[in-house]
LUMDOLO-341746 format. One record per residue (C-alpha): residue number from 0; x, y, z. Coordinates in nm, 2 decimals. Each point is the difference from the previous one (the first is absolute). Example, Ala and Ser with C-alpha at 12.3 -4.5 7.8 and 13.67 -1.06 7.14 Angstrom:
LUMDOLO-341746
+-----+--------+--------+--------+
|   k |     xx |     yy |     zz |
+-----+--------+--------+--------+
|   0 |   1.23 |  -0.45 |   0.78 |
|   1 |   0.14 |   0.34 |  -0.07 |
+-----+--------+--------+--------+
end
This chain:
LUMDOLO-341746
+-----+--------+--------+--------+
|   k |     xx |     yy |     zz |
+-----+--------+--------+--------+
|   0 |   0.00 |   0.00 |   0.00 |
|   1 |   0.08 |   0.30 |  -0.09 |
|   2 |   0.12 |   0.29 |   0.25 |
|   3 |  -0.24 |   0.28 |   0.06 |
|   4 |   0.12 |   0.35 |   0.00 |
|   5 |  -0.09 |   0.01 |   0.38 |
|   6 |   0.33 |  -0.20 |   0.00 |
|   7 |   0.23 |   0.32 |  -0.09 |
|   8 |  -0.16 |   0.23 |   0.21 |
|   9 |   0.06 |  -0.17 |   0.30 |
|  10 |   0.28 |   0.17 |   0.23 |
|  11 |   0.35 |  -0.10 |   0.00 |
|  12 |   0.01 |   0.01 |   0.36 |
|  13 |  -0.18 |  -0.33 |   0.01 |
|  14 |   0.15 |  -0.11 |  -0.33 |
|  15 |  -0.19 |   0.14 |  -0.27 |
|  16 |   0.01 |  -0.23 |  -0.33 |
|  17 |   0.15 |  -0.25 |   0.18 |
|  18 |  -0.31 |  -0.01 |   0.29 |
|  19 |  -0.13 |  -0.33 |   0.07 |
|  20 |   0.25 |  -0.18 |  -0.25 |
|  21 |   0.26 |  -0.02 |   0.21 |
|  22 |   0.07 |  -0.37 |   0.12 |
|  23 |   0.24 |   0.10 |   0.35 |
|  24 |  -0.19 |  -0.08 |   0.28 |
|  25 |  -0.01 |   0.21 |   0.26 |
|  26 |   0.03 |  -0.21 |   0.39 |
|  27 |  -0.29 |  -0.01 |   0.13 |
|  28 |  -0.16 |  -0.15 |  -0.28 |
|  29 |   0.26 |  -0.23 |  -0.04 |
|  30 |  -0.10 |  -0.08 |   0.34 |
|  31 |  -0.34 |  -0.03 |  -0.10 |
|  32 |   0.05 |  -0.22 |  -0.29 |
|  33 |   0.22 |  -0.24 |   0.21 |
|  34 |  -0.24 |   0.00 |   0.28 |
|  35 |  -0.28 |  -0.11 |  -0.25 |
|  36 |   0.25 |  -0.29 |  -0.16 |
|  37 |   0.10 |  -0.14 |   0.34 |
|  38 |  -0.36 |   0.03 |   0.11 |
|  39 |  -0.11 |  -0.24 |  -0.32 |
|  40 |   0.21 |  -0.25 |   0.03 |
|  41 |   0.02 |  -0.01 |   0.36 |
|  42 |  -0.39 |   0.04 |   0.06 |
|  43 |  -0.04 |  -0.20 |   0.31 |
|  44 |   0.30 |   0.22 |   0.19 |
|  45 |  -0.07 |   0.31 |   0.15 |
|  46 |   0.21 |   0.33 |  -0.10 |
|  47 |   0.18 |   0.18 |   0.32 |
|  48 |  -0.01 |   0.28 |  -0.10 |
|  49 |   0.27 |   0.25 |   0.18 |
|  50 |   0.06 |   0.23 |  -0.33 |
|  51 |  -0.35 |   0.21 |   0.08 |
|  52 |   0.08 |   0.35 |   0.13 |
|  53 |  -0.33 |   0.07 |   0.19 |
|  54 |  -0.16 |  -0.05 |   0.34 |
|  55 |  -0.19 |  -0.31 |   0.00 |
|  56 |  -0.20 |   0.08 |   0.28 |
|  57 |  -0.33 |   0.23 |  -0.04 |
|  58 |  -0.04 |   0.38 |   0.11 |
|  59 |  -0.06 |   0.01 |   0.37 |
|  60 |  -0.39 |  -0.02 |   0.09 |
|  61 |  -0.03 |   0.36 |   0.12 |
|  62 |   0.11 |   0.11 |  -0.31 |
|  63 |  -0.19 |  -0.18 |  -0.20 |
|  64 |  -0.34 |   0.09 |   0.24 |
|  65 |   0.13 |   0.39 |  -0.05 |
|  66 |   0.02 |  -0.03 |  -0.39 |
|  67 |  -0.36 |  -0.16 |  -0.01 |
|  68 |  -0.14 |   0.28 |   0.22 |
|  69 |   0.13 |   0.26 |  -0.17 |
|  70 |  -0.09 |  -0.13 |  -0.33 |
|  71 |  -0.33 |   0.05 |   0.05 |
|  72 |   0.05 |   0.37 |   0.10 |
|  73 |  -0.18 |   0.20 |  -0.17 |
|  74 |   0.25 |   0.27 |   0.05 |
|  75 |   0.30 |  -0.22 |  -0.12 |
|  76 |  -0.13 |  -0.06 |  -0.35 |
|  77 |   0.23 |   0.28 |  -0.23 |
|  78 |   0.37 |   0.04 |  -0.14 |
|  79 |   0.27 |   0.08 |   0.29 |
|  80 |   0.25 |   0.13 |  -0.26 |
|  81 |   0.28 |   0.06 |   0.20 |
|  82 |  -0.11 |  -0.13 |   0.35 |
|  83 |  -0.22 |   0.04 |   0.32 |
|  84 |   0.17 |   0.16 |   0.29 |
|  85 |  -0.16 |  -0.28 |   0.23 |
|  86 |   0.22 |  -0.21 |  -0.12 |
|  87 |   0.33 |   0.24 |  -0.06 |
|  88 |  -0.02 |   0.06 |   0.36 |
|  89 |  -0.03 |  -0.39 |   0.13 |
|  90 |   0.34 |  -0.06 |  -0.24 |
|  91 |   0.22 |   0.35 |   0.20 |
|  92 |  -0.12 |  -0.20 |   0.30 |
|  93 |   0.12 |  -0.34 |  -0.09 |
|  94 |   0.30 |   0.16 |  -0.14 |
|  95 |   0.08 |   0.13 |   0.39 |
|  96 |  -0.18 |  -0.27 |   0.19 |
|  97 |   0.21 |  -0.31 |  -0.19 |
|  98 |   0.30 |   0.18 |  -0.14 |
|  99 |   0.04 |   0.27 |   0.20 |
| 100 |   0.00 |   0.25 |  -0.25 |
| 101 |  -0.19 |   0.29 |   0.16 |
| 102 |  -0.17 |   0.32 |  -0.16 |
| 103 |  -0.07 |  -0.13 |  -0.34 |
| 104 |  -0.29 |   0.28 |  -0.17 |
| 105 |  -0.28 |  -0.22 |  -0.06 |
| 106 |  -0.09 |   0.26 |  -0.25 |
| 107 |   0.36 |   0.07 |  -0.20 |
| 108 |   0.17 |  -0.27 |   0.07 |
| 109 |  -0.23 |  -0.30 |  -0.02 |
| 110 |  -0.12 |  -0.14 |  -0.36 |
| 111 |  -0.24 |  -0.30 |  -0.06 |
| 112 |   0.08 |  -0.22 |  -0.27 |
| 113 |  -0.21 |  -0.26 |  -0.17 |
| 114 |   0.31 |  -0.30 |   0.11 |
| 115 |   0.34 |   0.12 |   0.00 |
| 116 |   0.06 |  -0.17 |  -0.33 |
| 117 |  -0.19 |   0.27 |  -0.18 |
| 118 |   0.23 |   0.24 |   0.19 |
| 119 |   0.29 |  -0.07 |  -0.04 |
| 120 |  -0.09 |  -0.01 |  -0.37 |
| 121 |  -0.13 |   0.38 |   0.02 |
| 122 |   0.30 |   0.14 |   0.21 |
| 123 |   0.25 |   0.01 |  -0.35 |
| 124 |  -0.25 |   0.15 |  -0.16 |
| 125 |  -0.01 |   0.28 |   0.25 |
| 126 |   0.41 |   0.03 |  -0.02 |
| 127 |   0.16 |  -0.18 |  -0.30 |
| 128 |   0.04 |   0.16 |  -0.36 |
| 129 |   0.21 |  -0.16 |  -0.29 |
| 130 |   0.32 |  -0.07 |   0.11 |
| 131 |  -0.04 |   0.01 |   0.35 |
| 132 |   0.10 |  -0.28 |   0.22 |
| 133 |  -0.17 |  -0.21 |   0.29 |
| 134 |   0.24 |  -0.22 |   0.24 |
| 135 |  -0.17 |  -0.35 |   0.03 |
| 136 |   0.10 |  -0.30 |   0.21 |
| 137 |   0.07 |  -0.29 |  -0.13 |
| 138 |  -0.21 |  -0.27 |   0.00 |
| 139 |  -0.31 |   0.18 |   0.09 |
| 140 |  -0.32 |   0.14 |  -0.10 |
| 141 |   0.01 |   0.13 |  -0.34 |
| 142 |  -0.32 |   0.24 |  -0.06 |
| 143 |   0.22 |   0.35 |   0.13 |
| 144 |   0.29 |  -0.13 |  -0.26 |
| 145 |  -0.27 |  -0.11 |  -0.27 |
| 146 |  -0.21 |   0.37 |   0.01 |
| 147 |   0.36 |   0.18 |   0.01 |
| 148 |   0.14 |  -0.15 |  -0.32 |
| 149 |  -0.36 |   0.02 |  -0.14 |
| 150 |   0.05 |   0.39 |   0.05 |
| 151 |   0.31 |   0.01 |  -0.17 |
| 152 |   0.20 |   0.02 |   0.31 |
| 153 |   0.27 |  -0.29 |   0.07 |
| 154 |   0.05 |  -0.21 |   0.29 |
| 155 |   0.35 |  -0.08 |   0.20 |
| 156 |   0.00 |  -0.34 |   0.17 |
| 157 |   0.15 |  -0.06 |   0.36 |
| 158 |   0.05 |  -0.31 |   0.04 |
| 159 |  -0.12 |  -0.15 |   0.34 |
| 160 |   0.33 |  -0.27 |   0.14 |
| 161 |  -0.04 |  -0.25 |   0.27 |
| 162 |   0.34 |   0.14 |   0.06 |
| 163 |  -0.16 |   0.32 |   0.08 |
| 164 |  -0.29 |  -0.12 |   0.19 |
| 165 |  -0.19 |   0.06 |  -0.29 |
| 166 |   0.02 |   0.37 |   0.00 |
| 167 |   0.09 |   0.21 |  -0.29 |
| 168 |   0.38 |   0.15 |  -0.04 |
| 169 |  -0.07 |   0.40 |   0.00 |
| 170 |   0.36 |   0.06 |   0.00 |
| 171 |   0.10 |  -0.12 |  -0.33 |
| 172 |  -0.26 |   0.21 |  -0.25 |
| 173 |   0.20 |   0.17 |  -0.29 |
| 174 |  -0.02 |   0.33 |   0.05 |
| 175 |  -0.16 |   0.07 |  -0.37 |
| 176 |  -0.32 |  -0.23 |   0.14 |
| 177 |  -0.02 |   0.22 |   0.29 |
| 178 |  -0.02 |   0.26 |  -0.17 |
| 179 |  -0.30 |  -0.11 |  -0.20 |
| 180 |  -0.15 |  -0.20 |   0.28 |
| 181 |  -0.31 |   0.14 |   0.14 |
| 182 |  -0.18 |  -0.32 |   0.21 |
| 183 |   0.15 |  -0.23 |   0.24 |
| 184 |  -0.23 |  -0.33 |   0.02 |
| 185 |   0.06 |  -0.19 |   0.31 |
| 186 |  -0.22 |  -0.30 |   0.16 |
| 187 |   0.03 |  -0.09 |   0.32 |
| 188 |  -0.09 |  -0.23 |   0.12 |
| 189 |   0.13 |  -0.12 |  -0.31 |
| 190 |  -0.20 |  -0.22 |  -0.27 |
| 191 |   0.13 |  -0.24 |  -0.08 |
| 192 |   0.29 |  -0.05 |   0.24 |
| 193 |  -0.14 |   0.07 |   0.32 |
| 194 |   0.27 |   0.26 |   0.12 |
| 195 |  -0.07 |   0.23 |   0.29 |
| 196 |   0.13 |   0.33 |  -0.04 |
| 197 |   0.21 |   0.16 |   0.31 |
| 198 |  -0.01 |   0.36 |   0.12 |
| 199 |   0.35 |   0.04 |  -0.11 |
| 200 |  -0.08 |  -0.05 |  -0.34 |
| 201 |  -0.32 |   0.22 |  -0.01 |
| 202 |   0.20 |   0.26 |   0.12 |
| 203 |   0.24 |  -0.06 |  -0.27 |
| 204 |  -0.28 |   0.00 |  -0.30 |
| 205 |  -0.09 |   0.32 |   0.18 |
| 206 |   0.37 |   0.20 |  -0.01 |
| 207 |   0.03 |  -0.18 |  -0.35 |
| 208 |  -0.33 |   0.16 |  -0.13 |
| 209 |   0.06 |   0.36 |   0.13 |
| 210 |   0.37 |   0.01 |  -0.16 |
| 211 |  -0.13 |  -0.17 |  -0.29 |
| 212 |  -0.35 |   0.21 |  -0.07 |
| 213 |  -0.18 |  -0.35 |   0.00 |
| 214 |  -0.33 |  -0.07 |   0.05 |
| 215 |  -0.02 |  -0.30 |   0.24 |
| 216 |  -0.32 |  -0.20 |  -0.03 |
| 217 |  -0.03 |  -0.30 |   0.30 |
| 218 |  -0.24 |  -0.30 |  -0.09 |
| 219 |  -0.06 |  -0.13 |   0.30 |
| 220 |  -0.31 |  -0.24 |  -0.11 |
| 221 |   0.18 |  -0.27 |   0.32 |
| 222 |   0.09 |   0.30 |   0.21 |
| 223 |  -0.25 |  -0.16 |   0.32 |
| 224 |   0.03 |  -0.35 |  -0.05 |
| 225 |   0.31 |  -0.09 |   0.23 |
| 226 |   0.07 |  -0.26 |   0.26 |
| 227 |   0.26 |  -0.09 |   0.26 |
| 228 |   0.08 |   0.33 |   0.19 |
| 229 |   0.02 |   0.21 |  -0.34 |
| 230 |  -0.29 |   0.26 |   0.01 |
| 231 |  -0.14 |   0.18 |  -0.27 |
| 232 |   0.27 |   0.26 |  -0.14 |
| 233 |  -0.10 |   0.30 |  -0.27 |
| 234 |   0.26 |   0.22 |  -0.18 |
| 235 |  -0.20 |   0.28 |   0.11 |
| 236 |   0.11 |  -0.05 |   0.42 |
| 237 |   0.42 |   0.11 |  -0.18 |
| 238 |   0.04 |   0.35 |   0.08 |
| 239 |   0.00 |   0.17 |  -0.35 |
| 240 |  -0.21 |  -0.25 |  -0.23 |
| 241 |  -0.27 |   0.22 |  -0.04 |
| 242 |   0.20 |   0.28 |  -0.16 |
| 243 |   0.09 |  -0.27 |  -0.26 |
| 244 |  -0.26 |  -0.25 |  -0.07 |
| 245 |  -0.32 |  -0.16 |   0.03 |
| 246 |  -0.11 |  -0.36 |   0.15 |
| 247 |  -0.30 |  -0.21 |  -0.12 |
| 248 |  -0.19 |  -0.22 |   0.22 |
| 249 |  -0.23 |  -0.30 |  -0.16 |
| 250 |  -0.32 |  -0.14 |   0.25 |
| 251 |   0.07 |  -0.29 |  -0.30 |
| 252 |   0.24 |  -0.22 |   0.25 |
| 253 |   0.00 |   0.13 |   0.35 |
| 254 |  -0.40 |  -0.01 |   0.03 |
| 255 |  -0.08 |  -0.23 |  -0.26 |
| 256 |  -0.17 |   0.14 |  -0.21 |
| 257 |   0.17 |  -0.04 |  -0.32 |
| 258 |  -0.31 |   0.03 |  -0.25 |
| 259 |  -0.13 |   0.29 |   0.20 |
| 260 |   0.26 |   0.25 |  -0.16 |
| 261 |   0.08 |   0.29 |   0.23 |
| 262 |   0.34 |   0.07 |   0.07 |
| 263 |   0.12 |   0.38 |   0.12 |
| 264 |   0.30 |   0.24 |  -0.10 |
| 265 |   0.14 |   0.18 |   0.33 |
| 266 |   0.31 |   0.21 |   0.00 |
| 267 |   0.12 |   0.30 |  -0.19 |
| 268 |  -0.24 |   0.27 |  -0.10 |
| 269 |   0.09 |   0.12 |  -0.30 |
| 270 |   0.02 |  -0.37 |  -0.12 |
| 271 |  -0.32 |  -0.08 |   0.18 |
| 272 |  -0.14 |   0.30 |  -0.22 |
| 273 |   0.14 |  -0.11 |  -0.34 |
| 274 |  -0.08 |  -0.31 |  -0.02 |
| 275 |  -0.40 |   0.11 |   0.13 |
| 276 |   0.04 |   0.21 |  -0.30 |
| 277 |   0.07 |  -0.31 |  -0.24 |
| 278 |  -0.21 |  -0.23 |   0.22 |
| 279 |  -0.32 |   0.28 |  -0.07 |
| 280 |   0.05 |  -0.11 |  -0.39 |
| 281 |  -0.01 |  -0.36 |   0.06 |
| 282 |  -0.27 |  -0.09 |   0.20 |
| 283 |  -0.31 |   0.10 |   0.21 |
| 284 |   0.14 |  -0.13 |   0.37 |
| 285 |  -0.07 |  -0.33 |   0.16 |
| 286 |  -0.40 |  -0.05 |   0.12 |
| 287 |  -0.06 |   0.16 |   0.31 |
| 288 |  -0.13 |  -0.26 |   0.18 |
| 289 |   0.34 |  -0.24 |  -0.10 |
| 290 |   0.19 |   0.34 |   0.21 |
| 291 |  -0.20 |   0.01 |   0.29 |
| 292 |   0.05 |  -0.39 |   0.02 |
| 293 |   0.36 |   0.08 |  -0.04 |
| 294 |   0.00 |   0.27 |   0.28 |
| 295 |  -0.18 |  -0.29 |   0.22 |
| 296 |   0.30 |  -0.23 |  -0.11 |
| 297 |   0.25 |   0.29 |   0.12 |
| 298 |  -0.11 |   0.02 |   0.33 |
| 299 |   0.03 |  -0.31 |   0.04 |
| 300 |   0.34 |  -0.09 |  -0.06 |
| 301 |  -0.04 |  -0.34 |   0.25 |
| 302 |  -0.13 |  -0.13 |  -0.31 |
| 303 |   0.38 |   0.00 |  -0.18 |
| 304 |   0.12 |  -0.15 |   0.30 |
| 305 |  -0.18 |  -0.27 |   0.03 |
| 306 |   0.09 |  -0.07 |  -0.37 |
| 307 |   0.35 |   0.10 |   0.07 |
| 308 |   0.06 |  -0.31 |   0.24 |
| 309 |  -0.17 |  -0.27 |  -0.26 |
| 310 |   0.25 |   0.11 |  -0.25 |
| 311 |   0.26 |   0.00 |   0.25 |
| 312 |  -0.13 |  -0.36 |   0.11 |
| 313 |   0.02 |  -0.14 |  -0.33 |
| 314 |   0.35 |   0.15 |  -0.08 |
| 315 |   0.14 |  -0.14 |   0.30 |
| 316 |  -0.12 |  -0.34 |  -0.15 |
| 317 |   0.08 |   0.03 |  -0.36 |
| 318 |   0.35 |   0.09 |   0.09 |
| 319 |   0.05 |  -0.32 |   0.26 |
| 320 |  -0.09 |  -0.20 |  -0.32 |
| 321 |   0.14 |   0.13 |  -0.28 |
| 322 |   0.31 |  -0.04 |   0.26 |
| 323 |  -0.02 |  -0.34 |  -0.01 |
| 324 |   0.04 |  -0.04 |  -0.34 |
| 325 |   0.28 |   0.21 |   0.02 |
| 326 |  -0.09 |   0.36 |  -0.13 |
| 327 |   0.20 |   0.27 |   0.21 |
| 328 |  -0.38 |   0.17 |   0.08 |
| 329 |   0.02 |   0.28 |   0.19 |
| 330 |  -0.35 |   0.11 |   0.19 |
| 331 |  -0.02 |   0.38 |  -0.08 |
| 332 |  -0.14 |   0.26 |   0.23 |
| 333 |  -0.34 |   0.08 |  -0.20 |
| 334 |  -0.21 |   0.00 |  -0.30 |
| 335 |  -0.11 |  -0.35 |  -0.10 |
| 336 |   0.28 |  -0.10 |  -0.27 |
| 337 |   0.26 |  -0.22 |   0.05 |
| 338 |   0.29 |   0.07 |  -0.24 |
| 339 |   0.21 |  -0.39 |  -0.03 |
| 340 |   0.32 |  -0.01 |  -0.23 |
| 341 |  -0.06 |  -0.25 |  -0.23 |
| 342 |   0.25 |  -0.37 |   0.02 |
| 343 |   0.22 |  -0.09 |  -0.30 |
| 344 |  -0.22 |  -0.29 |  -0.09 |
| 345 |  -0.08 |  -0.32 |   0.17 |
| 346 |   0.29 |  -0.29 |   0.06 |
| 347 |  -0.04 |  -0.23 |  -0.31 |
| 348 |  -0.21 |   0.18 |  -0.17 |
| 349 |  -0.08 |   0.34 |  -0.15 |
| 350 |   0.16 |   0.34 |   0.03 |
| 351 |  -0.15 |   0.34 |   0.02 |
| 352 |   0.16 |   0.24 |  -0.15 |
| 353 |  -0.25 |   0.27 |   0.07 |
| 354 |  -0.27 |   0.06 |   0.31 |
| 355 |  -0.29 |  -0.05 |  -0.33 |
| 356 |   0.17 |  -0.34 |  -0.08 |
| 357 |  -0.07 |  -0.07 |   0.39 |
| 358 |  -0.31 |   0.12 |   0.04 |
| 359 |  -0.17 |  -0.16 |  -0.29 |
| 360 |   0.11 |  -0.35 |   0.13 |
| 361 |  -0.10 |   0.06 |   0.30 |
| 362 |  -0.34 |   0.12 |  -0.17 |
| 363 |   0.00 |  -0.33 |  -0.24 |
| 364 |   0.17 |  -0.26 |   0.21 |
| 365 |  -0.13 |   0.10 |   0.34 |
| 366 |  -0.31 |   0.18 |  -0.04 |
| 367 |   0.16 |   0.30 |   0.23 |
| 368 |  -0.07 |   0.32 |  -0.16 |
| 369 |   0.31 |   0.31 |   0.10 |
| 370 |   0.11 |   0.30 |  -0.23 |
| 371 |   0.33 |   0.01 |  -0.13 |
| 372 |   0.22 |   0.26 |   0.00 |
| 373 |   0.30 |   0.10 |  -0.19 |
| 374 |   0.07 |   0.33 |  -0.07 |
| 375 |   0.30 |  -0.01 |   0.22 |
| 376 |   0.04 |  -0.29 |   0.15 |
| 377 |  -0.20 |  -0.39 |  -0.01 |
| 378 |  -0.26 |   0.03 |   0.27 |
| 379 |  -0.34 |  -0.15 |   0.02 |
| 380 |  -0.25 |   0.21 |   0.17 |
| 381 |  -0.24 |  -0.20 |   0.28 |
| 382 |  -0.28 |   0.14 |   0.14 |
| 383 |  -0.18 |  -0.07 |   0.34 |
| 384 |  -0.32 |   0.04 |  -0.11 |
| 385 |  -0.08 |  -0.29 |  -0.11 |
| 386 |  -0.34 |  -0.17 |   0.06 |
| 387 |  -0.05 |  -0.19 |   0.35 |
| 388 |  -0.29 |   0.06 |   0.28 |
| 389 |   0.19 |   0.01 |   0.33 |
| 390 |   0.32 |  -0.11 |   0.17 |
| 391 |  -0.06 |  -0.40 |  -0.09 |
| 392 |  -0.03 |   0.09 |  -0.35 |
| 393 |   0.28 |   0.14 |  -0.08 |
| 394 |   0.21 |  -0.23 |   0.18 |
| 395 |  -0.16 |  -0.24 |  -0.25 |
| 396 |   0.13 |   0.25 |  -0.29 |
| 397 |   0.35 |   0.00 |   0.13 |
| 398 |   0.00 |  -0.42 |   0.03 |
| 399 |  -0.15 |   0.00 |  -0.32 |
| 400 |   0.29 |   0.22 |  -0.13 |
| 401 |   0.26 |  -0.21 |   0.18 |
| 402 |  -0.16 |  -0.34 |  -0.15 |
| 403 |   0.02 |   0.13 |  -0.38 |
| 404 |   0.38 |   0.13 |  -0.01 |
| 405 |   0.17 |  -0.25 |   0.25 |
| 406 |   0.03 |  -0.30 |  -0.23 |
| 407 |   0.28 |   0.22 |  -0.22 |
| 408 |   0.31 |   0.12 |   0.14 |
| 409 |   0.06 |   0.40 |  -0.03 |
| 410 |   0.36 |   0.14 |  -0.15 |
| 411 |   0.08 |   0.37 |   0.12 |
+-----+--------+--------+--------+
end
């Protein structure tokens, strides 16, 4: 069949003439397509599934009894374009009841965002012309990188080393990408590695961003979910991060409400104003009702805690037995991703040469589902969130883990 002339005016930013013909496949569909392959020939064994990134739990019930009062408010019915101060105000308050971060403006400093995915994607729009650059982590979340280079701007990769403790090297930019650099991404806690980020190096992103003129813009989706002592820790509690940057908070993983989409931009003003402007030209603001359920989930941040020590629970266990098949796991201090090194193959048998080549046998052999990652190094993501009603259950995941990979013999 012929191609229509729809087919050349499609933008080269998503690949123009060669949209929809090209035959790489992007991860997660591989992961998709691997998943459906094990699945048929293996129809009688159940997937574990620890390569899904969100809460498997439901929203908490007060939440879900505020959204279905409010619903059928009269009064609650209409756009919110940019926000409801209702809820503006309950996110300054969290910001100083669990991070300490007092005398955030409700009003100037507070934006509502419809998931912090869509955010992230608006913020180059508010900063980045052609031939500006963004600095990115890497591996990570690509939308901030994806809408950048989509503008014409460029993007500068930092990678993220175990060496390092997974945190990016500021000190070795060329100084001709400074000078063209106008955001900082950082995510911490990090997706996919886990990492916890330290005061010292907060205050470093801060002293780098005022010397540099950088825009610093924190994702920190995991910021409440931590366990063992850690508490929750926001860039915006470092002396000086205001003056440089902005942090964005998602309801998505610490309250589980992931298909609820409400998330919140806190931090900077001026930034907080821009990107309202751009916001104001992409959508309407969230349903009312969805905000005052997410005000109800912000005063109640026992809710995240609660969650917080499942995760933490289930971490403790996934590391014991991915230990005993001799992974060097490392339990990290929140989020609900495990980040394992990949081995060299299996004794007498194959050899992976790449985290993909690892996870899709563990997808087609063992019916365990992870997501591989090698941008910098071979790691396999693992994610805590797995399906399982209650202590007994997962206990029942982790021996059924242990059972499918102990009859082969690891190589690392």
């Amino acid at each position: 069949m012929a191609d229509s002339y729809i087919q050349k005016l499609i933008a080269e930013r998503i690949g123009g003439v060669k949209f929809g013909k090209d035959t790489v496949l992007y991860k997660f569909e591989k992961i998709k397509r691997a998943r459906r392959a094990a699945v048929a020939a293996h129809p009688e064994i159940e997937v574990i599934d620890l390569g899904v990134g969100e809460p498997d739990a439901m929203a908490d019930k007060g939440v879900v009894e505020t959204l279905a009062k409010e619903a059928a408010n009269w009064e609650n019915r209409g756009y919110t374009d940019n926000g409801r101060e209702p809820f503006q105000r309950a996110a300054a308050k969290y910001m100083e009841d669990v991070y300490n971060v007092p005398g955030i403006d409700p009003l100037t400093e507070v934006l509502h965002s419809i998931g912090s995915k869509p955010a992230l994607a608006m913020i180059p729009q508010a900063f980045i012309n052609p031939g500006d650059i963004a600095l990115v982590t890497v591996p990570g979340y690509g939308v901030l990188g994806n809408m950048t280079r989509w503008l014409g701007g460029e993007t500068y990769d930092l990678p993220l080393l175990e060496s390092n403790n997974f945190l990016p090297d500021l000190d070795n930019i060329p100084e001709d990408i400074l000078k063209r650099a106008k955001l900082l991404y950082i995510n911490y806690p990090n997706n996919p590695t886990g990492a916890f980020a330290t005061e010292k190096f907060f205050k470093k992103v801060v002293s780098f961003a005022k010397k540099n003129k950088i825009i610093v813009i924190q994702d920190a989706a995991y910021a409440a979910l931590t366990f063992d002592g850690t508490k929750p820790f926001s860039f915006l509690s470092v002396k000086g991060a205001k003056d440089v940057g902005v942090e964005i908070h998602s309801l998505s993983k610490a309250f589980n409400m992931t298909g609820w989409r409400l998330a919140f931009i806190t931090g900077n003003p001026l930034v907080v104003k821009a990107i309202a402007a751009v916001k104001d030209n992409n959508d309407s603001g969230q349903f009312h009702a969805i905000q005052l359920a997410g005000k109800y989930a912000l005063e109640h941040p026992e809710i995240t805690k609660a969650t917080a020590e499942k995760y933490s629970r289930r971490h403790t266990m996934l590391v014991a037995t991915l230990k005993k098949l001799g992974f060097n796991a490392k339990k990290p201090k929140a989020s609900f991703y495990l980040y394992v090194k990949i081995p060299k193959g299996i004794k007498g048998g194959v050899k992976f040469k790449t985290a993909e080549d690892f996870s899709q046998w563990l997808l087609r052999e063992k019916l365990i589902s992870t997501v591989p990652w090698d941008d910098v190094e071979p790691y396999v993501r693992m994610s805590v969130t797995f399906l399982a009603l209650g202590e007994e259950e997962e206990k029942k995941v982790m021996d059924d883990i242990y059972s499918r990979l102990s009859d082969v013999e690891f190589e690392f």
